[in-house]
N, C-alpha and C positions, 0 to 999 in steps of 0.2 A: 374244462375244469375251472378254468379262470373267471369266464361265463357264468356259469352257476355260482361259483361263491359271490361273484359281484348281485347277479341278483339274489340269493339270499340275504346278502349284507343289505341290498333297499328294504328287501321284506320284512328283514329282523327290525331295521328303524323305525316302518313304520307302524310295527306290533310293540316295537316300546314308547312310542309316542301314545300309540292309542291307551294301554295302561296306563302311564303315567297320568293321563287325562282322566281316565276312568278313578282313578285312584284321587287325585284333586278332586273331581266331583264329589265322589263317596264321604270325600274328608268333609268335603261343605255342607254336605246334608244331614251328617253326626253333628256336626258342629253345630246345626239349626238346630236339631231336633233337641241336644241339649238343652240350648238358650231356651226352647219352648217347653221343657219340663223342668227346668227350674227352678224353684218355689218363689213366689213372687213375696218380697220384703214386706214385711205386714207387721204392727205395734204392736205386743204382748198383748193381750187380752184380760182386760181387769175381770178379777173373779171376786163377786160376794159371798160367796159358799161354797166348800168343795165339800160334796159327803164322797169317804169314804173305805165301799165295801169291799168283802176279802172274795166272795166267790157269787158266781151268776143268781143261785138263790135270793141271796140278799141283794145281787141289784136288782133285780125284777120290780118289785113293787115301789122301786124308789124311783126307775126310770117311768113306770106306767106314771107315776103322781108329780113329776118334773116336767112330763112332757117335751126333752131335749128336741132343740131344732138343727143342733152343728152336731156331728161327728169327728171329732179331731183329733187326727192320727199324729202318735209322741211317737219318736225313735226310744225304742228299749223300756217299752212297757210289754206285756207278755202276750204273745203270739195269739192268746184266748181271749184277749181282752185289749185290744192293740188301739182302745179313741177312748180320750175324754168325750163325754156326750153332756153338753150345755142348753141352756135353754135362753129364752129371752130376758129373762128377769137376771143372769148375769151369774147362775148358780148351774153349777158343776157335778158331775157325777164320775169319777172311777172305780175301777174293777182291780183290784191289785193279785187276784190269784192265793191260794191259799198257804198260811207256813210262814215264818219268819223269815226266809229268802227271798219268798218275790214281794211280801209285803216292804220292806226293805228297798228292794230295786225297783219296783215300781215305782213309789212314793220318790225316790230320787228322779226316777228320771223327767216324772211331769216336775219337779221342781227346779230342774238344771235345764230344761228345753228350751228353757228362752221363750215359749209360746205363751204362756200365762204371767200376768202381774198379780203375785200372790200377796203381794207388801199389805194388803190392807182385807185379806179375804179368814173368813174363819172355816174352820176345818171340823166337821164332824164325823168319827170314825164309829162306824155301823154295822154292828153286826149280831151274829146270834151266838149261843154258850151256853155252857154244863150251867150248875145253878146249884146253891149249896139250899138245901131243904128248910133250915134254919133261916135264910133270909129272905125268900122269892119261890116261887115256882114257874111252871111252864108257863111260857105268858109274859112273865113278869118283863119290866123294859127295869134297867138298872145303870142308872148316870155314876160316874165313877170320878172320884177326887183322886187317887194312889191307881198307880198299873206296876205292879210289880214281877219283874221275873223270875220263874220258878226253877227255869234253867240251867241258870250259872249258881251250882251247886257242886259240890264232891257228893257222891253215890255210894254208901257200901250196899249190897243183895240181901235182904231181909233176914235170908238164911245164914246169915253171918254177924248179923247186929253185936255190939258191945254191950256188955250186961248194963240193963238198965233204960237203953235207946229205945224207942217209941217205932222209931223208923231210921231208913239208913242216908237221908241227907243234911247236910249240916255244908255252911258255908264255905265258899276257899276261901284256904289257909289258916282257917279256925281248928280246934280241937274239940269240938262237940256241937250238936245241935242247939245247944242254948247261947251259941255265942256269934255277935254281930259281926257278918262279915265289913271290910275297908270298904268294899263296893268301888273296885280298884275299874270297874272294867265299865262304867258312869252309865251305864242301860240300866243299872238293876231296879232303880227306884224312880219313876214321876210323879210329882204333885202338879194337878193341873189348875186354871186358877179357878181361884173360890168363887171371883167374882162370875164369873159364865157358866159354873157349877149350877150356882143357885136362881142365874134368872131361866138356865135350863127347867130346871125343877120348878120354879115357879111357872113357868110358863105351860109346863106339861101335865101337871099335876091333875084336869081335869081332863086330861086323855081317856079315849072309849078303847079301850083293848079288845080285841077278839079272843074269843075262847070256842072250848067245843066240848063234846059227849067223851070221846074217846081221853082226852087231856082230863076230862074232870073225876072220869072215874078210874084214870092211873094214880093220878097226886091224891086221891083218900085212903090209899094204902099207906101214906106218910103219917106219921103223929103231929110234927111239927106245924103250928097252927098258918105260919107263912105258906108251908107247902101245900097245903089244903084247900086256902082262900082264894079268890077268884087272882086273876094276873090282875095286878096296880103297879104303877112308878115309884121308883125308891132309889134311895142313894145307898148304894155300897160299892166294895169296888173288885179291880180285877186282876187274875193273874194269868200270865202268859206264858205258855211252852209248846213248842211243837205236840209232845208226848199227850193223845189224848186217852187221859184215865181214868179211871172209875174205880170207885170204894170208899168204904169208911176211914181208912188209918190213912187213906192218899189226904182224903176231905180235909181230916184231922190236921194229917200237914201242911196243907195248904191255906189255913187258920191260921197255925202258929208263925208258919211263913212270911205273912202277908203283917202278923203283928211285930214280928221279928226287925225285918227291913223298915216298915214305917215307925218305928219307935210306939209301939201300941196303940197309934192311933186307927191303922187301918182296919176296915171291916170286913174280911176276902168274901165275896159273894157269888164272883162266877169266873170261870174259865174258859181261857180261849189261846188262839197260836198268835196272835201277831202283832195285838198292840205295842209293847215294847219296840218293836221292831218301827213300826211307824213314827213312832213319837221320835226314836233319836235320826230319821230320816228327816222328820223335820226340825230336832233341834239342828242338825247339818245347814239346813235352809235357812233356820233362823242364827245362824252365826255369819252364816256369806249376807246377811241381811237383805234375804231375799222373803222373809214373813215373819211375822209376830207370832212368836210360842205360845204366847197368853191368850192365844184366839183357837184353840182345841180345844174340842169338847168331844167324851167318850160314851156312848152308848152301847151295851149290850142287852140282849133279851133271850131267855132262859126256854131253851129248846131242848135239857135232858135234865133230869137230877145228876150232881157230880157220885152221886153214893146209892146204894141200896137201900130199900125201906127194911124193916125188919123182917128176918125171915125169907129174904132175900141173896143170892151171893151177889158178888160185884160182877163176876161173867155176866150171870143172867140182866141185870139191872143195863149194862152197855146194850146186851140184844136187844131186851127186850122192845127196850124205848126207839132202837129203828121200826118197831113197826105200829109205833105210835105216827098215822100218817098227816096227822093235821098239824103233829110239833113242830116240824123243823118251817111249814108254811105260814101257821098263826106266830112263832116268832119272827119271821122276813115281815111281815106285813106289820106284827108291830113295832116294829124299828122305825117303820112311817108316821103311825098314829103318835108316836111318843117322841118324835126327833123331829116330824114337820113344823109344831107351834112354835120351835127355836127360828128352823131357816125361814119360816113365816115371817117373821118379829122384824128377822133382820132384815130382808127384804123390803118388807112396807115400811120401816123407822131408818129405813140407810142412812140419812141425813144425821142421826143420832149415835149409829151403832159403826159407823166408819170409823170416827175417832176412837173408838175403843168400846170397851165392853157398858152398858148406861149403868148406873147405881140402880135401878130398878125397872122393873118390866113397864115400855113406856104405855 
């Protein structure tokens, strides 16, 4: 017995030497393989342009006309859309996913990543939207001064209105729809600047839109002479909510809305989910002074009527225009034709338009 446990006791030694051994090795090969995936330390990357878009439609034709040569993957951008994609000229394209939550989280997290130098880049957010008949139709590319949210409201159910109410939303902590909410909760209202407004529009104003057969003989069921006339560039502006609606008394609200919050000046023209949501992601950025507020610029283009023509319900008017199939495409594509002559400009005049937005289109 004595016998056997003594050589067991060599044999146990030396099955724990060889582990231990084995185990040190193992350790030093995790340990390399680390150090070799690593991310190797590399300078933020100056960006002259970022456009952007809320879902793949709309980046389609902006990626085919940028031509990106990098694919750079941000932590906690979303799963569908997981790389900024840049090109050589130093201009940026994101996908932020659709909704006012991942537009939001997206836009922060390429802002907080450390990977881009946004201090000096300008931002244009692109995308396609309902369209009020009145201002634009299918087609239309529309630069916007005001983004106002439609959201941060109190709601009563139609079927319950107060005698006299139009419809059931009206601000918090206000007592009726005619009365201007505090705007306690600082999302509700953007003015963006004038000055990049108007060399926008100036610089677009002789953009070649796409149209088509299908698009031309939906919008002749409109009276409204905007709604009828071919798609052109125009300045009106926008409102944002999750909630995608349709009808006339919504329209209507979304009129009074948009004059409400901007003190009569604004012109509400189209709808959509997310700008609000972007712009306070980057005022966030622009308070860590990690970018210039004054360097966004808003474009949407009118991919459905917000309301029905006459003789229409508001049901039919949301279906119908899904299978208007050239809508939702001839608006992605002209968010290109009507947004490129800006990142054009900036691009070729960088030495002008780094310092800031120029006094006039150089």
């Amino acid at each position: 017995m004595r016998e056997w446990s003594s050589q067991w006791r060599g044999t146990s030694g030396r099955r724990e030497c060889t582990v231990i051994l084995m185990i040190l090795l193992l350790a030093s090969r995790v340990g390399a393989a680390e150090r070799t995936l690593a991310p190797t330390p590399r300078a933020p990357l100056p960006v002259k342009v970022l456009v952007i878009n809320l879902f793949s439609l709309e980046a389609k034709p902006w990626i085919a006309a940028l031509q990106p040569t990098r694919d750079i993957a941000v932590p906690g951008l979303s799963s569908d859309y997981p790389f900024v994609k840049c090109n050589a000229d130093a201009v940026c394209q994101m996908t932020t996913g659709m909704g006012h939550a991942n537009a939001a989280a997206s836009v922060m997290a390429v802002i907080f990543s450390g990977l881009f130098d946004l201090r000096d880049t300008y931002f244009l957010i692109a995308g396609i939207a309902g369209i009020d008949p009145a201002q634009g139709t299918l087609g239309s590319a529309a630069w916007a001064r005001y983004l106002v949210d439609s959201g941060i409201a109190h709601e009563i159910d139609a079927r319950e209105l107060p005698k006299g109410w139009s419809d059931g939303y009206f601000g918090v902590m206000t007592n009726g729809p005619n009365e201007v909410p505090k705007l306690e909760y600082r999302t509700e209202v953007f003015r963006l600047n004038e000055a990049l407004l108007q060399q926008a529009l100036a610089l677009s104003r002789g953009a070649k839109l796409e149209d088509a057969a299908d698009l031309r003989a939906y919008r002749r069921h409109y009276p409204e002479a905007a709604a009828h006339h071919p798609p052109t560039v125009i300045q009106c502006d926008t409102l944002s909510g999750d909630t995608w609606w349709s009808g006339r008394r919504l329209g209507e609200h979304a009129r009074h809305w948009m004059k409400l919050l901007t003190g009569g000046k604004g012109v509400y023209c189209t709808t959509q989910e997310e700008d609000n949501a972007v712009l306070e992601a980057l005022t966030r950025g622009s308070e860590s002074k990690l970018l210039d507020l004054r360097r966004v610029a808003d474009l949407r283009t009118g991919s459905d009527f917000d309301r029905p023509y006459p003789g229409q319900t508001a049901f039919a008017a949301l279906i119908d225009q899904r299978a208007l199939d050239d809508a939702v495409t001839i608006a992605a594509d002209n968010l290109v034709h009507a947004g490129m002559p800006l990142v054009a400009a900036i691009v070729a005049h960088w030495e002008e338009w780094q310092h800031g937005v120029p006094a006039a289109p150089p």
